[in-house]
C-alpha positions in Angstrom: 0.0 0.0 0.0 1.1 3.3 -0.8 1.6 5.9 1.6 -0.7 8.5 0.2 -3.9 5.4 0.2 -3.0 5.2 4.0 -3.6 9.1 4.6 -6.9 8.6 2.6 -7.8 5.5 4.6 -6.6 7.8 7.9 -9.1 10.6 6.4 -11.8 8.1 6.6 -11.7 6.4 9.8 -12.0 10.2 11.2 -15.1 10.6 9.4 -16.0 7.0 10.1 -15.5 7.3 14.0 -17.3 11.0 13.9 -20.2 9.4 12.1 -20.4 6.3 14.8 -20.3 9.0 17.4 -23.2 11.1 16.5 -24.8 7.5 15.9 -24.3 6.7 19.4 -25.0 9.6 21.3 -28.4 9.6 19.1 -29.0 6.0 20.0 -27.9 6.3 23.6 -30.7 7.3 25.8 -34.6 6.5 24.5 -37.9 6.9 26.0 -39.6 4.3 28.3 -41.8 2.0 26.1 -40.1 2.8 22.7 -37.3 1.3 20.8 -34.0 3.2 20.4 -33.2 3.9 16.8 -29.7 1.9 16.6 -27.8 0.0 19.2 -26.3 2.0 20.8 -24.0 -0.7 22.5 -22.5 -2.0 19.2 -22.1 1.3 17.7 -19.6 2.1 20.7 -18.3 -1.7 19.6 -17.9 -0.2 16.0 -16.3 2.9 16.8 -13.6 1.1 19.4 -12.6 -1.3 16.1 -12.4 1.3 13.8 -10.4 3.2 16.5 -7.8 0.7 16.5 -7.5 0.8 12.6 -6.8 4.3 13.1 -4.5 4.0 15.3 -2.2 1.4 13.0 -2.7 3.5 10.6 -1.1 6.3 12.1 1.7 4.5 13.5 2.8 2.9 10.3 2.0 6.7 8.5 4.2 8.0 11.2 7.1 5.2 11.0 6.8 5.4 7.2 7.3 9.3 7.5 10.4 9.2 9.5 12.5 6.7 7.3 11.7 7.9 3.6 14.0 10.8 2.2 12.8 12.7 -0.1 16.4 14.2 -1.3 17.5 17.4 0.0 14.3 18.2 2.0 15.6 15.1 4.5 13.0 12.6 5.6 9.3 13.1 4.9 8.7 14.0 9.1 11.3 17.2 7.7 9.7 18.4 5.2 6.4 18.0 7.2 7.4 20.4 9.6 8.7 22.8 7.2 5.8 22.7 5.3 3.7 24.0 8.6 6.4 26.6 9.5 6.1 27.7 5.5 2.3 28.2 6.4 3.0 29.7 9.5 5.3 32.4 8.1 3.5 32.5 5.0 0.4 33.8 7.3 2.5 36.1 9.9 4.0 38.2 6.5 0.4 38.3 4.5 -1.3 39.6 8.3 1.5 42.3 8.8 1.4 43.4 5.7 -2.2 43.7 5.9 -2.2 45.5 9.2 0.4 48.1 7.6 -1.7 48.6 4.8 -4.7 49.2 7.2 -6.8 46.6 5.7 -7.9 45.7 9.5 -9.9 48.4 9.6 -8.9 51.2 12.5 -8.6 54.7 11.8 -9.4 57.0 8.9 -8.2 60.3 8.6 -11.7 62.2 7.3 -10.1 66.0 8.1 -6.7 67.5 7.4 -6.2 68.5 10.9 -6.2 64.8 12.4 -3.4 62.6 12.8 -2.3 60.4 9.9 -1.5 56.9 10.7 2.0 55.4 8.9 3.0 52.0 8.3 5.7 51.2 10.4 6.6 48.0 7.9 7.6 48.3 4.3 4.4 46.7 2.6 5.4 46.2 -0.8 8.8 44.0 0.6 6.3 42.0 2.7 4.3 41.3 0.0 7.2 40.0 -2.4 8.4 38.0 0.9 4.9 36.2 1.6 4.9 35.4 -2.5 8.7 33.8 -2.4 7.5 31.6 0.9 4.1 30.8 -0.9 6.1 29.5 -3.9 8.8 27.5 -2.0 5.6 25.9 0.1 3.9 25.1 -3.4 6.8 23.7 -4.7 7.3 21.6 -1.6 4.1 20.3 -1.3 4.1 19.1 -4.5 7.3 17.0 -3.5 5.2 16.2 -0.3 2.5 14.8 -2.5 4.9 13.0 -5.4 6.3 10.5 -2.0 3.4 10.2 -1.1 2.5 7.8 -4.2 5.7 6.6 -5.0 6.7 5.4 -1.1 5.4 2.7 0.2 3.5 1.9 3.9 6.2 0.6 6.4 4.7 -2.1 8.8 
């Protein structure tokens, strides 16, 4: 099994397990005299089982992640958390330069008289720096993605 199969299989027992919960908590209490809807009991059963499968699946995702290389970027765990810190930095630069730019909102001058409010960050450099971090985290996703179908599921 391919590694990227395992993250959609991953995907599913989360939607799975959130499905059996709303199952069970529906099912779990019922009026005197009527029948509950499901059981409730082997719903709970259901969820434990596909639990388990999730929780192989994420050990054997995570073992996988930690001994593939992808090249230069290291092992796939590396480029995992530069990928996040890309986001991460990709969002601080886009929010600053925002807030310089007063796209938050806040003041505006309507009279002469009245203050004016300056940017105290160069917007135009922040802006070419959140556009060189988005490309380097497109670029690395996609190498992110491309291991994800060619390496296969460690056991």
């Amino acid at each position: 099994m391919k590694l990227a199969e395992a993250l959609a299989l991953r995907a599913d027992a989360v939607r799975r397990v959130e499905q059996l919960r709303a199952r069970v908590v529906g099912s779990a209490r019922f009026q005197e005299g009527e029948e509950p809807a499901e059981d409730a009991a082997s719903l709970l059963a259901e969820a434990g089982e596909v639990l388990g499968e999730y929780e192989s699946l994420i050990r054997r995702i995570n073992r996988t992640n930690a001994v593939s290389s992808i090249g230069a970027d290291g092992t796939l765990t590396d480029a995992l958390a530069r990928r996040d810190v890309l986001r991460l930095r990709h969002s601080v630069l886009i929010d600053a330069a925002d807030a310089a730019a007063g796209k938050h909102g806040g003041y505006v001058r309507q009279l002469r008289s009245e203050l004016k409010m300056l940017s105290a960050l160069p917007v135009a450099d922040l802006r070419r720096q959140a556009d060189a971090v988005s490309r380097d985290l497109r670029e690395l996703d996609v190498r992110i993605q491309r291991a994800n179908w060619e390496v296969d599921l460690v056991d």
